[in-house]
Biopython code that builds the backbone (N, CA, C, O; Angstrom):
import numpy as np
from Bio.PDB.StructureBuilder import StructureBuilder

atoms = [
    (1, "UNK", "N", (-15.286, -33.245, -32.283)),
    (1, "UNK", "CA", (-15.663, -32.379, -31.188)),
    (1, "UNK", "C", (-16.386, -31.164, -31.787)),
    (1, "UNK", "O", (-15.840, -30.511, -32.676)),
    (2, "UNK", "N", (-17.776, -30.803, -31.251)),
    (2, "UNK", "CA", (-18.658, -29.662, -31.903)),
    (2, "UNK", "C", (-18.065, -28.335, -30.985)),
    (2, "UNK", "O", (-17.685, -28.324, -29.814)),
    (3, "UNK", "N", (-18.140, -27.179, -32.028)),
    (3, "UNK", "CA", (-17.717, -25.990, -31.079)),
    (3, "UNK", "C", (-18.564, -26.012, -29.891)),
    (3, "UNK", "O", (-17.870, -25.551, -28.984)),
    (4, "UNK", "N", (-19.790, -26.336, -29.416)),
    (4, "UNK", "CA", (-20.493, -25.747, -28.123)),
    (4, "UNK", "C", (-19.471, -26.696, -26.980)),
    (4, "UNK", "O", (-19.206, -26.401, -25.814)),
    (5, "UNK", "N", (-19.014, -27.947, -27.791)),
    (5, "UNK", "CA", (-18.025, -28.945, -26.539)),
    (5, "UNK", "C", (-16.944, -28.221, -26.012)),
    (5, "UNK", "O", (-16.595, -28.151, -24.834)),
    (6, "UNK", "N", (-16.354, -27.590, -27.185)),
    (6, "UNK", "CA", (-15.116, -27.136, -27.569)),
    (6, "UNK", "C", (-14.980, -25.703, -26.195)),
    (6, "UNK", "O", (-14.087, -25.697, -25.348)),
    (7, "UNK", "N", (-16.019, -24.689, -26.293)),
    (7, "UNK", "CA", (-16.385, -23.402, -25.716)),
    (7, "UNK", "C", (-16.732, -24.231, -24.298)),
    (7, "UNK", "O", (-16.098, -23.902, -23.296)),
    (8, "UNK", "N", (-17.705, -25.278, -24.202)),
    (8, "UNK", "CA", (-17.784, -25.604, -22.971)),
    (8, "UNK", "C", (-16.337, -26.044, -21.539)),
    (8, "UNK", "O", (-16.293, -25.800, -20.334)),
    (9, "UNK", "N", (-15.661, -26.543, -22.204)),
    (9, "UNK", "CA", (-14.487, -27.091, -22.127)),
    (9, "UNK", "C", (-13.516, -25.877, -21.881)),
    (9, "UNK", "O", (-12.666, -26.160, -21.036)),
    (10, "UNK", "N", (-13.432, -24.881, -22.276)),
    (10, "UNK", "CA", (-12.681, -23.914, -22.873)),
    (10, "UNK", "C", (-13.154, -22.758, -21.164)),
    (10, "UNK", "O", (-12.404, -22.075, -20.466)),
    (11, "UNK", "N", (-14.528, -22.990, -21.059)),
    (11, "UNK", "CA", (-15.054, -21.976, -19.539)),
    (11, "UNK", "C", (-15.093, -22.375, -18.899)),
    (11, "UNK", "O", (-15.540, -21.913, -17.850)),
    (12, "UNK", "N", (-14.445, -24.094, -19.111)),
    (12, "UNK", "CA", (-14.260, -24.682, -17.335)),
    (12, "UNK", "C", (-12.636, -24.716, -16.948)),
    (12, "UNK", "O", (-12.104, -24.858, -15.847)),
    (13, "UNK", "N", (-12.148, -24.563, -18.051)),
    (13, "UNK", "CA", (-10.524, -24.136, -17.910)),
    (13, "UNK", "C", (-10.452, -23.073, -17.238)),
    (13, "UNK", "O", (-10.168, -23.138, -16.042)),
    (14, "UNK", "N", (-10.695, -21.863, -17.859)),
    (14, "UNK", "CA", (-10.372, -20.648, -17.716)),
    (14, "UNK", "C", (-11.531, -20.359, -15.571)),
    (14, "UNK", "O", (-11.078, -19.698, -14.637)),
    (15, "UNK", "N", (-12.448, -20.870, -15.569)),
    (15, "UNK", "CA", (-13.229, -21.293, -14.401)),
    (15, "UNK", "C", (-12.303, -21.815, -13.682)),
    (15, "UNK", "O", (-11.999, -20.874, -12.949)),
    (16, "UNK", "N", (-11.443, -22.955, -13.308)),
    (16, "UNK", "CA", (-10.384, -23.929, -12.810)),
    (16, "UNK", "C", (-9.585, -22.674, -12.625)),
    (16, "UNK", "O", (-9.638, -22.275, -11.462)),
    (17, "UNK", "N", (-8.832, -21.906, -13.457)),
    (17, "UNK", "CA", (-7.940, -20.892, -13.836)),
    (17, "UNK", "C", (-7.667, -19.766, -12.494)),
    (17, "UNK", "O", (-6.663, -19.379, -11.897)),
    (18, "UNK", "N", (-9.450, -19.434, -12.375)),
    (18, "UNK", "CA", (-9.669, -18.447, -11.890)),
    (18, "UNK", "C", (-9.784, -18.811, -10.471)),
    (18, "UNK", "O", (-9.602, -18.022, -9.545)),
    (19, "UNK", "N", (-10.075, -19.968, -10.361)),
    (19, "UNK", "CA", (-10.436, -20.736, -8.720)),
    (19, "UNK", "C", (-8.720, -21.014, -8.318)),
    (19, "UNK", "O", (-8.343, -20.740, -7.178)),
    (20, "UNK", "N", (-7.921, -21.469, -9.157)),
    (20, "UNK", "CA", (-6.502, -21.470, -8.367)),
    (20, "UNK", "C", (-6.162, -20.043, -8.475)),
    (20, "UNK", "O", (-6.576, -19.519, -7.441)),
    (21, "UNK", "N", (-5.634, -19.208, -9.192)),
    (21, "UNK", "CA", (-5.557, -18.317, -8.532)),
    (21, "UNK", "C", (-5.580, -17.460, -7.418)),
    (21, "UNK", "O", (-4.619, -16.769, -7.080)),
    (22, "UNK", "N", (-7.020, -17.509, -6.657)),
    (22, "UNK", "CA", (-8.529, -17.245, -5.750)),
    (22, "UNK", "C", (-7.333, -17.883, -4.586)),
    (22, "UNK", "O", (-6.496, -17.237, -3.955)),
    (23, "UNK", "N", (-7.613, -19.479, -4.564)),
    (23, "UNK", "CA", (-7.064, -20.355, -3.420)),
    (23, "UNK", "C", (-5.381, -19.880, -3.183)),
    (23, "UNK", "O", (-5.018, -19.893, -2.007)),
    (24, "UNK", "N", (-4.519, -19.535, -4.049)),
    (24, "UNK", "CA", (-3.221, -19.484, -3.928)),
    (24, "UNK", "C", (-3.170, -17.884, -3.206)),
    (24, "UNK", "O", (-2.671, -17.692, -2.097)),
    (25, "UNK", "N", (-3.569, -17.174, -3.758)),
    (25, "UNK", "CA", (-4.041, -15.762, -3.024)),
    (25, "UNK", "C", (-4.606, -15.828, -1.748)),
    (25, "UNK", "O", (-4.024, -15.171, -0.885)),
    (26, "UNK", "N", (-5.520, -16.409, -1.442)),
    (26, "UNK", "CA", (-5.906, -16.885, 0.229)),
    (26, "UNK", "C", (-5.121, -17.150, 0.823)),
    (26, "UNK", "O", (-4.953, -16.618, 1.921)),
    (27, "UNK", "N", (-4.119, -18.310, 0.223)),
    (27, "UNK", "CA", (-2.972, -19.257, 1.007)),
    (27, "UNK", "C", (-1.517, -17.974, 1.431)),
    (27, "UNK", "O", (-0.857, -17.769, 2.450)),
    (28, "UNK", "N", (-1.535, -17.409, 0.155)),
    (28, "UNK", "CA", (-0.510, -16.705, 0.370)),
    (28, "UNK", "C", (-0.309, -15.017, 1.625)),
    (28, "UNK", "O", (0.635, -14.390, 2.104)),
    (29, "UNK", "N", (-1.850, -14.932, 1.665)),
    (29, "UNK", "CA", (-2.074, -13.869, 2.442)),
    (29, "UNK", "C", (-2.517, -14.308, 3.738)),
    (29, "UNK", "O", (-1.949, -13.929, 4.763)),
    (30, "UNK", "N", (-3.450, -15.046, 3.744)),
    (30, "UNK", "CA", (-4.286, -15.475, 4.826)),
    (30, "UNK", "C", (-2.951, -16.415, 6.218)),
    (30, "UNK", "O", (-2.748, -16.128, 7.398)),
    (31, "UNK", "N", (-2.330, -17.532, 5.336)),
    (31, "UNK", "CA", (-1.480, -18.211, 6.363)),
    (31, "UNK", "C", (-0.727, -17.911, 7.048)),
    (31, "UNK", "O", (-0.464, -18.483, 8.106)),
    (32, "UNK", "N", (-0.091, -16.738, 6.514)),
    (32, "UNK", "CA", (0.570, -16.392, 7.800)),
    (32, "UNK", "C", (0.538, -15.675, 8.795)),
    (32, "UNK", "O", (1.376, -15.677, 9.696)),
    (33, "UNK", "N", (-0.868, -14.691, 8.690)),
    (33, "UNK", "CA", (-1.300, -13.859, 9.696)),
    (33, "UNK", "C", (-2.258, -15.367, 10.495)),
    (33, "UNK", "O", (-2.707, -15.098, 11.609)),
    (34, "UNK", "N", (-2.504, -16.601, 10.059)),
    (34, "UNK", "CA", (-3.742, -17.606, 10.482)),
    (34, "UNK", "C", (-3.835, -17.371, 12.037)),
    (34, "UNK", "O", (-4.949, -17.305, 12.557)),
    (35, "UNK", "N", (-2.007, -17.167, 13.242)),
    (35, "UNK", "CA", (-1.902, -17.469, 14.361)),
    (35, "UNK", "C", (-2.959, -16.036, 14.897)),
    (35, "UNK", "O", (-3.861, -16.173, 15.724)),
    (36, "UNK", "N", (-2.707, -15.078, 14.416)),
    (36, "UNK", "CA", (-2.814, -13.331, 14.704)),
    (36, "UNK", "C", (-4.391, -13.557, 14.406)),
    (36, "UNK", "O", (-5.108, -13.127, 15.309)),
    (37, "UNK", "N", (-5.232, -14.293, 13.048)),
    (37, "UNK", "CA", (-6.478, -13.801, 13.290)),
    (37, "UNK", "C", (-7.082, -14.567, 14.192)),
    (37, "UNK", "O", (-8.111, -14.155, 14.727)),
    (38, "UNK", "N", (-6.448, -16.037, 14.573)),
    (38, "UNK", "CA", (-7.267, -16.823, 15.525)),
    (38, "UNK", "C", (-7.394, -16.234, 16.713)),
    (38, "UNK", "O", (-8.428, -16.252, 17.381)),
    (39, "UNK", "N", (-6.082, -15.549, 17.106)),
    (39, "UNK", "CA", (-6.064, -15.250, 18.425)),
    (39, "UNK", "C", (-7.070, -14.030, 18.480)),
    (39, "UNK", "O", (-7.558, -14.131, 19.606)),
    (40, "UNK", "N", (-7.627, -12.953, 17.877)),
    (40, "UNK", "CA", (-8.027, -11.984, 17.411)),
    (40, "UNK", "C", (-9.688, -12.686, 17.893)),
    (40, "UNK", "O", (-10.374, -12.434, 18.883)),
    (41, "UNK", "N", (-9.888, -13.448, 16.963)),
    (41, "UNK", "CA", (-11.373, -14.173, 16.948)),
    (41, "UNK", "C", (-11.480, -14.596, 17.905)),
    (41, "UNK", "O", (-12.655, -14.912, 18.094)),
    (42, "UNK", "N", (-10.403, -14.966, 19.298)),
    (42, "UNK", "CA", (-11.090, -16.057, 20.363)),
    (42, "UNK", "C", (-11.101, -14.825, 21.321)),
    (42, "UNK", "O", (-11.648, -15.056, 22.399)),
    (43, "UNK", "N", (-10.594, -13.522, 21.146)),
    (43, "UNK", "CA", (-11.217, -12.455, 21.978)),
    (43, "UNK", "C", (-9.338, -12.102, 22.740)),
    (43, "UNK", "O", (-9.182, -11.910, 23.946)),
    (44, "UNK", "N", (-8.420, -12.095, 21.954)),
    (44, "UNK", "CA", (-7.317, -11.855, 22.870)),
    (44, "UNK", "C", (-6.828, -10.450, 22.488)),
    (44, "UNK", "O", (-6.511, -10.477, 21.299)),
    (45, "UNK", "N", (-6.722, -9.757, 22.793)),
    (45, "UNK", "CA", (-6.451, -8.503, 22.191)),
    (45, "UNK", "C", (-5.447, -8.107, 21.720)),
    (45, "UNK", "O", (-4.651, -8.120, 22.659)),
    (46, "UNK", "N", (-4.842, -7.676, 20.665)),
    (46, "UNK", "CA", (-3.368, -7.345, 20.538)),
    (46, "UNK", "C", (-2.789, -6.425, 21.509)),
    (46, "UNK", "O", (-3.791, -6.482, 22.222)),
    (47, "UNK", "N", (-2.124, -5.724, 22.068)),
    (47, "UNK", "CA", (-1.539, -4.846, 23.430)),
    (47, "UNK", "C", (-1.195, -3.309, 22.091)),
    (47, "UNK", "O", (-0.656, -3.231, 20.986)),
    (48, "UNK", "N", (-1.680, -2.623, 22.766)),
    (48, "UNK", "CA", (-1.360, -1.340, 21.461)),
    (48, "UNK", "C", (0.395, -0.560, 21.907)),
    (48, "UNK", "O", (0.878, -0.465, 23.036)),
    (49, "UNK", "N", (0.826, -0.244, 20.982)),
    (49, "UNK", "CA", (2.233, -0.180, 20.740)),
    (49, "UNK", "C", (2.548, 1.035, 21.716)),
    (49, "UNK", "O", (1.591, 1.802, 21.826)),
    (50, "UNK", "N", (3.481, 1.321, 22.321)),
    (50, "UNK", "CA", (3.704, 2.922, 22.501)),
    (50, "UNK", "C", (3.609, 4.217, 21.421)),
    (50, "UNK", "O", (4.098, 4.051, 20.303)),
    (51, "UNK", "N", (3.148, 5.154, 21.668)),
    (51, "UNK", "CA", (2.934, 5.875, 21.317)),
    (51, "UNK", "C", (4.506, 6.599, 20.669)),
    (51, "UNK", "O", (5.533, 6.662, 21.345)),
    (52, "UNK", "N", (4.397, 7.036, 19.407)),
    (52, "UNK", "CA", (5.822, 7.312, 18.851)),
    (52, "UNK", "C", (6.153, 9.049, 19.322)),
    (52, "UNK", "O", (5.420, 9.891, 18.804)),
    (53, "UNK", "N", (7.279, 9.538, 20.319)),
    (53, "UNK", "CA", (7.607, 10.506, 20.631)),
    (53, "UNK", "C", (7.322, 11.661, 19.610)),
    (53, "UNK", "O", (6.773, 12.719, 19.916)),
    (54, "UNK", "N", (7.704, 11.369, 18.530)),
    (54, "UNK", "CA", (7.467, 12.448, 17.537)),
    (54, "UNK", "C", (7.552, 11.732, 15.996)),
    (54, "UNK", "O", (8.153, 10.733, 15.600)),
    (55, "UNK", "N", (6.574, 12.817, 15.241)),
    (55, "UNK", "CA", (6.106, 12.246, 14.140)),
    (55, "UNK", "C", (6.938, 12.278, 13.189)),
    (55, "UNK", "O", (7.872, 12.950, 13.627)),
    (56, "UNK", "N", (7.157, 11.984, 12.223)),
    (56, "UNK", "CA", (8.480, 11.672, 11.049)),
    (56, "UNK", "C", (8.005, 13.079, 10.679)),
    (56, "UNK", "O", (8.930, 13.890, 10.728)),
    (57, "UNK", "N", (6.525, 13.729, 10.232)),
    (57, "UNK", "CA", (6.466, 14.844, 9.730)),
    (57, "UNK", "C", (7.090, 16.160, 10.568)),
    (57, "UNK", "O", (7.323, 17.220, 9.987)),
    (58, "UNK", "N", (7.322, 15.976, 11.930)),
    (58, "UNK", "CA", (7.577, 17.074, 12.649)),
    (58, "UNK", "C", (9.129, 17.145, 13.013)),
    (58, "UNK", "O", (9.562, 17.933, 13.854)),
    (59, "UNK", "N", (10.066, 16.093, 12.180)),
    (59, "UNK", "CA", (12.057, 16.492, 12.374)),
    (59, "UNK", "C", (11.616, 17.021, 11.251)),
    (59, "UNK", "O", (10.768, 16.989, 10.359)),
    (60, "UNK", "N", (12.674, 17.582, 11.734)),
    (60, "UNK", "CA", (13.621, 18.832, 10.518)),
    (60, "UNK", "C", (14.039, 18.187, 9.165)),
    (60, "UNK", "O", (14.387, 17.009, 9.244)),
    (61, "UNK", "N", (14.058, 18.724, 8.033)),
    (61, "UNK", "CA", (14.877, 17.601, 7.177)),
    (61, "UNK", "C", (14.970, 18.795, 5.880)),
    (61, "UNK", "O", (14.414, 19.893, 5.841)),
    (62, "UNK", "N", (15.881, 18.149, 4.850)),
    (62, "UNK", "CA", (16.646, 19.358, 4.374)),
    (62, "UNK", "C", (16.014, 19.246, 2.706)),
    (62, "UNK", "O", (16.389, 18.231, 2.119)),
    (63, "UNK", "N", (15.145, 20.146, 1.947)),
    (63, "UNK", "CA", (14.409, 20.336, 0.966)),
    (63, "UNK", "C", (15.367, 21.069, -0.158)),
    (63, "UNK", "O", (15.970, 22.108, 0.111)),
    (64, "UNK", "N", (15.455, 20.361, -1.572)),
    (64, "UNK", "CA", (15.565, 21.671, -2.234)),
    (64, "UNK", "C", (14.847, 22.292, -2.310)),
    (64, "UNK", "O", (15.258, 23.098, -3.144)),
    (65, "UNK", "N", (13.611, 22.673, -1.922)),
    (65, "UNK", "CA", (12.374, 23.677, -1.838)),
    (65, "UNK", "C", (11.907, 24.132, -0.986)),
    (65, "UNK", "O", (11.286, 23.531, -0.109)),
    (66, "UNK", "N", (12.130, 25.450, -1.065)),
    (66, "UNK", "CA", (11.725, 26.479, 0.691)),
    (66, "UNK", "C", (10.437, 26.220, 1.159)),
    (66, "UNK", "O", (9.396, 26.132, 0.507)),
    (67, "UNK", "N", (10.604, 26.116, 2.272)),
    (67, "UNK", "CA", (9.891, 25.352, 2.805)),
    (67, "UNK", "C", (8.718, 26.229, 3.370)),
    (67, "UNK", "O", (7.718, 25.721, 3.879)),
    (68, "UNK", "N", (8.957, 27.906, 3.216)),
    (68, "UNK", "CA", (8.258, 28.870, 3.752)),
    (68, "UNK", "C", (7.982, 30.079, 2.760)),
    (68, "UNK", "O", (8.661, 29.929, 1.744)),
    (69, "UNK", "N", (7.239, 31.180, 2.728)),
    (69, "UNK", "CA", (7.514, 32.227, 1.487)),
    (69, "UNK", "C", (8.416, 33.276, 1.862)),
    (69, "UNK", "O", (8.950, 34.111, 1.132)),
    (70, "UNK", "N", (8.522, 33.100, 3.230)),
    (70, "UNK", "CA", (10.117, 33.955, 3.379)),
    (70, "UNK", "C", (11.367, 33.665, 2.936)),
    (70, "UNK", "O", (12.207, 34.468, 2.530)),
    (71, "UNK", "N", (11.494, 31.981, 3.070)),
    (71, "UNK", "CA", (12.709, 31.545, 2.393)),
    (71, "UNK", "C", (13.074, 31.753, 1.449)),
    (71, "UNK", "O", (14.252, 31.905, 1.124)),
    (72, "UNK", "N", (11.880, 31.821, 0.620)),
    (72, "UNK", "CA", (11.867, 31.874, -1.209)),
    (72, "UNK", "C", (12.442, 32.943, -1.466)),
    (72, "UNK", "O", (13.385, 33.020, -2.253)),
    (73, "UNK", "N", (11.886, 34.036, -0.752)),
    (73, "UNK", "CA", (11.978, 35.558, -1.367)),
    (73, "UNK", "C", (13.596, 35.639, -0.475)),
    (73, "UNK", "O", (14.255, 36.459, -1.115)),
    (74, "UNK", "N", (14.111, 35.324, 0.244)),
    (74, "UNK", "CA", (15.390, 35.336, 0.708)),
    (74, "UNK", "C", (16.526, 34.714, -0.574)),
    (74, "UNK", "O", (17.607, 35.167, -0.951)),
    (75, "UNK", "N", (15.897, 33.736, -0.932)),
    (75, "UNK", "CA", (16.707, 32.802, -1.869)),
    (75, "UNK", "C", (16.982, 33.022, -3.011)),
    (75, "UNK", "O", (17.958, 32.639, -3.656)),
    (76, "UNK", "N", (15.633, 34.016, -3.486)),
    (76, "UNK", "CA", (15.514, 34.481, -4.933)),
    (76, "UNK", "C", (15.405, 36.043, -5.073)),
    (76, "UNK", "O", (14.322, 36.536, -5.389)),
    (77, "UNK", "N", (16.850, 37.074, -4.773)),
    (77, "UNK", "CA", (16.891, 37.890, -4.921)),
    (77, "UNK", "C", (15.823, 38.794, -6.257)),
    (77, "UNK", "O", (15.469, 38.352, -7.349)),
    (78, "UNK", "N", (15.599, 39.858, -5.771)),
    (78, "UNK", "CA", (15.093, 40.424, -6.554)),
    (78, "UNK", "C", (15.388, 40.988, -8.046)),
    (78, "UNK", "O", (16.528, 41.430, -8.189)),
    (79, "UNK", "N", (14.748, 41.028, -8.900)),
    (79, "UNK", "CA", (15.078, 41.519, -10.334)),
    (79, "UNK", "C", (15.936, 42.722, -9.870)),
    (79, "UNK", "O", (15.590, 43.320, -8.851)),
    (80, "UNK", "N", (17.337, 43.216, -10.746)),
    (80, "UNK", "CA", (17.742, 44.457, -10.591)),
    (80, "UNK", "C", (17.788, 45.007, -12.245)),
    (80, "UNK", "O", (18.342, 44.430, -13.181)),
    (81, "UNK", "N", (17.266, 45.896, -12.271)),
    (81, "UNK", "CA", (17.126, 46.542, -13.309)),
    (81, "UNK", "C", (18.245, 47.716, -13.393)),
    (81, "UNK", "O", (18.054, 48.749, -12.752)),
    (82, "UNK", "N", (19.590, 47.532, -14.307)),
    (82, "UNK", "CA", (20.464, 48.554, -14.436)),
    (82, "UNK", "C", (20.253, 49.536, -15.468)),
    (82, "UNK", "O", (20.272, 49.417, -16.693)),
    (83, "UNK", "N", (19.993, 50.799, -14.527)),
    (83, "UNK", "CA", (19.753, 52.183, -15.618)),
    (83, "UNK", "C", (20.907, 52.677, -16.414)),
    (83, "UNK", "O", (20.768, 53.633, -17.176)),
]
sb = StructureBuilder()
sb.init_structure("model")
sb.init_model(0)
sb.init_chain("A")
sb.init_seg("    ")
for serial, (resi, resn, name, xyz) in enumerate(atoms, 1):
    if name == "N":
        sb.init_residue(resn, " ", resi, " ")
    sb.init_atom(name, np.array(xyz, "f"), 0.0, 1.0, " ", f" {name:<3s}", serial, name[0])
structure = sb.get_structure()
């Protein structure tokens, strides 16, 4: 076997390699949304969700880090310098 057989052989592997990969990645993403994009493509619309009362950013929730520059300066008494 001459190296150009050898290299030829060698970029249809690694070619094969790259094409399953490709197909298993399609299969794995594509199939199970398949029902959601058909219906999508024949013109059915998905129904849009309710609208969420309030945003995760706007509850309250508890920081070790003040959350304001009043807090800070509340939290972090001032230097006292004893004469």
């Amino acid at each position: 076997m001459t190296r150009d057989t050898f290299l030829h052989i060698v970029g249809w592997l690694c070619l094969i390699a790259i094409a399953e990969v490709a197909i298993f990645t399609m299969i794995e993403t594509v199939a199970p949304q398949w029902r959601r994009i058909w219906r999508l493509a024949t013109g059915h619309i998905d129904p849009v969700p309710d609208p969420v009362t309030s945003a995760a950013s706007d509850a309250p929730h508890a920081s070790a880090f003040p959350q304001h520059r009043v807090d800070e300066a509340v939290a972090v008494p001032a230097l006292q310098v004893r004469a």
